[in-house]
C-alpha positions, -999 to +999 in steps of 0.1 A: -774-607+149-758-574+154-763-556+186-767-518+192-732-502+202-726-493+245-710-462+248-672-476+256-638-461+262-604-477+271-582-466+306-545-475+294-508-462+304-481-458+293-463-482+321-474-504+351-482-480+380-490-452+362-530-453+383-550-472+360-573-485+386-574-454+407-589-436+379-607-462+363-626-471+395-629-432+405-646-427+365-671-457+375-681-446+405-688-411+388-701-424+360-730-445+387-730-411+411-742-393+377-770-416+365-751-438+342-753-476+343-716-488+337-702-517+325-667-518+336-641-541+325-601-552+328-581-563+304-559-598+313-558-623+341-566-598+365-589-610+392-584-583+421-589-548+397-629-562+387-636-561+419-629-523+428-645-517+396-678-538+411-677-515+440-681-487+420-707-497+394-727-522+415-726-550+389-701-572+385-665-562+369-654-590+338-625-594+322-614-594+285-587-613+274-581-631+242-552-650+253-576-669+276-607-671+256-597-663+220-598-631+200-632-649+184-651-646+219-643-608+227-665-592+209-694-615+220-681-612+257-679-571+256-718-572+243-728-598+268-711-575+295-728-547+283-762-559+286-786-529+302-757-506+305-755-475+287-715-468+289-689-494+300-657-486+307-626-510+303-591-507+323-560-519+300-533-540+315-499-527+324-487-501+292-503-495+262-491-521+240-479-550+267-491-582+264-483-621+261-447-624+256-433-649+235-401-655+217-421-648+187-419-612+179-450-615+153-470-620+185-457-592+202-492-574+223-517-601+218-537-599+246-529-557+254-551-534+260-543-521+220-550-556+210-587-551+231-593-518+222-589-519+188-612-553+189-644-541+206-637-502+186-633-485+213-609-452+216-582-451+243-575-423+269-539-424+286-535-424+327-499-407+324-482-404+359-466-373+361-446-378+388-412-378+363-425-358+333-421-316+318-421-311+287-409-343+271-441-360+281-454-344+242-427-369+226-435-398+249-473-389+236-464-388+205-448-423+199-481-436+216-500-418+187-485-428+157-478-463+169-504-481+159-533-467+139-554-494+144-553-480+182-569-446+183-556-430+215-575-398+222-566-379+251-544-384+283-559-382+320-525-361+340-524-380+375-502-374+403-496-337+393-474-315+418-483-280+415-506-256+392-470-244+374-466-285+368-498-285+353-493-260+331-464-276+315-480-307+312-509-291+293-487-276+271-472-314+266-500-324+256-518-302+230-483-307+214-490-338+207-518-335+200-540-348+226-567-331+252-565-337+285-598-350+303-587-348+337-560-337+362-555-358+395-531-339+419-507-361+444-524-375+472-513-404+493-547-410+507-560-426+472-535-456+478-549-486+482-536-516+503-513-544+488-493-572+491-475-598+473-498-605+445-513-570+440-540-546+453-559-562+487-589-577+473-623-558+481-641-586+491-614-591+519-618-549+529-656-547+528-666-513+545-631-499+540-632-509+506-663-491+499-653-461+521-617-461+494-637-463+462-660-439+476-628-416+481-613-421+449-647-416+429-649-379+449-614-369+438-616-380+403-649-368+405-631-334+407-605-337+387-624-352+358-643-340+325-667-365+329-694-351+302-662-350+281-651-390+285-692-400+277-693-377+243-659-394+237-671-431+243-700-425+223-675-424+196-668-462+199-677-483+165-708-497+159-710-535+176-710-565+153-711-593+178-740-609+193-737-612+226-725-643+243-746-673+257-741-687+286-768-714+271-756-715+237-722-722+252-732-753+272-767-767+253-749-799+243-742-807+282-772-792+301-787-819+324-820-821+345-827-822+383-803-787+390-775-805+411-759-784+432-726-770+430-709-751+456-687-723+453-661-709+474-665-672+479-653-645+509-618-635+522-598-663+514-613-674+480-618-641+458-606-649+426-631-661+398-644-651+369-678-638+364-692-662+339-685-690+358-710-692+375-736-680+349-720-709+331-727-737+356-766-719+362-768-723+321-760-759+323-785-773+348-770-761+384-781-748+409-752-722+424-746-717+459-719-700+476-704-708+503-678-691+533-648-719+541-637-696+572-675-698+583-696-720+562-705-757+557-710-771+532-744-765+517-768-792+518-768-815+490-742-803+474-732-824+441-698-807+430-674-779+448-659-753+429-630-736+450-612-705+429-581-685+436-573-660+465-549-658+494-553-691+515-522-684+527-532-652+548-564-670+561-548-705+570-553-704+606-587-699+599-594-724+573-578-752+595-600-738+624-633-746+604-631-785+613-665-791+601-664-778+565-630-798+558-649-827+572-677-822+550-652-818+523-633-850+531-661-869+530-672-854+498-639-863+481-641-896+493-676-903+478-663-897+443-683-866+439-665-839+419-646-810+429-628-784+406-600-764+424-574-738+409-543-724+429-560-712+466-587-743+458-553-767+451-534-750+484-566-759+503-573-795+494-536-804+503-526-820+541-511-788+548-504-749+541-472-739+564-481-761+591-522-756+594-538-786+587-561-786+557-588-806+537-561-833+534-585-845+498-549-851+480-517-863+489-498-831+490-485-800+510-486-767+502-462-736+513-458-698+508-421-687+491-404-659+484-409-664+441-434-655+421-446-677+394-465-657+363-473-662+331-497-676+303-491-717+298-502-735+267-514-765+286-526-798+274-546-827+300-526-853+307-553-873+329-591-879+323-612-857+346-643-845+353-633-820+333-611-829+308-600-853+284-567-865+282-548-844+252-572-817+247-555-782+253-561-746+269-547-716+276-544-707+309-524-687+338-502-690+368-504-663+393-490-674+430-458-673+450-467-703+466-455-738+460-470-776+463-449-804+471-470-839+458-467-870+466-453-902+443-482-914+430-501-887+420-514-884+384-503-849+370-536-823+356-516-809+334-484-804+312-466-779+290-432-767+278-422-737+295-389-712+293-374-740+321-384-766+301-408-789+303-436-790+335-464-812+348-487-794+372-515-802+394-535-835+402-562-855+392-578-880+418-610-895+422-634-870+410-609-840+418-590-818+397-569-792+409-540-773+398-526-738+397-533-730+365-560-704+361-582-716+328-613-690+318-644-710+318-655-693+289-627-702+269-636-741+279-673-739+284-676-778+277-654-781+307-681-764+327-704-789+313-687-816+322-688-805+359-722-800+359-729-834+342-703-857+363-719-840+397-757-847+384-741-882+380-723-886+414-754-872+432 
């Protein structure tokens, strides 16, 4: 099956911080204020970006990444995110060209926003900040050109521009080299958005302010913007040749009866996931309900819990304050039915996170440092789970600056060799797994299955 092409077009950089998102949110929420149904995208592990991007489209933001899911399931992913849109737009990761990094230099980019672009046949346009750039910005441009020809960069967007004379120059830079420029953001302080250790402030955690930022950043790029120019561009994008992905297809060989139900941790403190999780889980018999840990119960019934990333860490007072959810969860744990927890999930089911008391369902504490821990792990299960089997492999991802201190007995969720050598991680207890490492259900949808099948079991 071959599916009819969206409309698509690539926001890349030539560094980290160049205003990827600002523009990329602020072309969304144009895009939506003009008519369009968008599709937006990020490129990588990132779980806080997609979620300014859902702010500004209305539907959720997914990400593409092939280290993750495999350069096999990108195409089909792209199409399945595209479904009833009529443009989508995808934000790169970091520069042009960065990806995985390896000590193999063959396998330099895999995973880069070239990688994606050139995968789903889209064209690129360049967020250049022009902060620190005259007239050498049409050699900078140039090297980005004639790189790869497998990447087909087409124009730059000129943010953080100083003055009309600073413009001018930078114009000049560009037809140079070659390129047209769609768009000129001037220097304004007021289209920063919040962060902290990990990145951007989550918009589930802002709410109204977060709407009130994107709503500011889609009126200046708005401005700034050749919006009519960036659609007849995108409509440039090859012709599709995936079918889209199925959420069904994916888990037919584990879908059970009676639609258990799993819950899943959502608001402030747990907004990391991905968006085919839960479509996954739905696909293979559940029935998915979220749930608030800083204001919830558990929901009744529930067969499995699901508790994703996020920032425990800034919430813990009020996590240990909701006695009656880590009750609920207690219990739950002790019954044998299943729960599946990465990173903020594993913080959360330890005694302790700096001092509060938490679900106390493993024998472990948990504590926020000073290092950050990053990077893509080749993984393989090193315990049987309702999840995994032992030996059977994934790639996943660390993202936290946190750390877990486990007790002696504790059977490890995973292992792999790392630049420090070699690392267990995680725990696998009763019918728990949890663990930092971040996998992408749709690059383990059996996993998924398992879940849903072990909790119609324990129910």
């Amino acid at each position: 099956m071959v599916t009819r092409a969206t409309p698509a077009v690539v926001i890349a950089a030539p560094a980290s911080g160049s205003g990827k998102t600002t523009v990329t949110t602020g072309l969304v929420g144009a895009l939506t204020a003009a008519g369009h149904t968008v599709a937006p995208f990020k490129v990588g592990p990132d779980y806080i970006d997609p979620g300014y991007h859902a702010v500004a489209a209305g539907r959720p933001g997914r990400n593409l990444d092939p280290n993750l899911v495999g350069e096999n399931r990108i195409g089909p992913l792209f199409a399945s995110g595209c479904t009833g849109a009529d443009i989508a737009v995808v934000e790169g990761v970091m520069g042009l060209f960065d990806g995985r990094i390896t000590d193999d230099p063959g396998t330099l980019g895999v995973g880069s926003a070239a990688h994606v672009a050139a995968l789903i046949g889209a064209p690129v346009i360049l967020v250049v900040d022009a902060g620190g750039h005259s007239q050498s910005l049409a050699a900078l441009l140039h090297g980005f050109v004639s790189y790869d020809p497998a990447v087909r960069v087409s124009g730059v967007v000129l943010n953080r521009v100083g003055s009309d004379r600073h413009e001018l120059v930078l114009r000049q830079a560009c037809d140079r080299a070659g390129l047209p420029v769609f768009g000129v953001v001037r220097r304004d302080t007021a289209l920063s958005v919040p962060s902290r250790h990990l990145g951007l402030v989550p918009a589930a955690e802002r709410s109204a302010d977060a709407v009130a930022a994107v709503a500011a950043i889609t009126e200046r790029v708005r401005a700034g913007l050749d919006v009519d120019a960036v659609v007849r561009l995108a409509r440039s994008a090859a012709p599709a040749t995936a079918a889209p992905w199925s959420a069904a297809d994916e888990t037919a060989d584990y879908r059970v009866d009676g639609r258990p139900v799993i819950a899943v941790a959502q608001g402030s403190a747990f907004t990391f996931g991905y968006a085919e999780h839960p479509e996954l889980l739905a696909a293979a018999g559940a029935e998915v309900v979220a749930f608030d840990p800083l204001n919830d119960r558990l929901p009744a019934e529930t067969a499995g819990v699901v508790i994703g990333g996020g920032f425990p860490e800034e919430h813990a007072a009020d996590l240990a304050a909701n006695e009656g959810l880590r009750r609920d969860l207690t219990e739950h744990v002790a019954s044998g039915r299943p729960v599946h927890a990465e990173c903020a999930g594993l913080l959360y089911l330890t005694s302790a996170l700096d001092g509060h008391p938490m679900v106390d369902a493993v024998d472990a504490r948990g504590a926020f440092g000073p290092r950050l821990t990053l990077g893509y792990r080749d993984a393989v299960a090193v315990a049987d789970s309702v999840l995994y089997r032992t030996g059977e492999r994934v790639t996943g991802h660390e993202f936290h600056r946190s750390t877990v201190e486990f007790g002696e007995d504790r059977a490890a969720a995973w292992a792999w060799r790392g630049a420090d050598g070699n690392a267990v991680d995680g725990v696998v207890a009763r019918g728990v797994h949890a663990s930092y490492l971040h996998v992408h259900p749709a690059g383990a949808p059996h996993a998924v299955g398992r879940f849903v099948k072990a909790a119609r079991e324990a129910r």
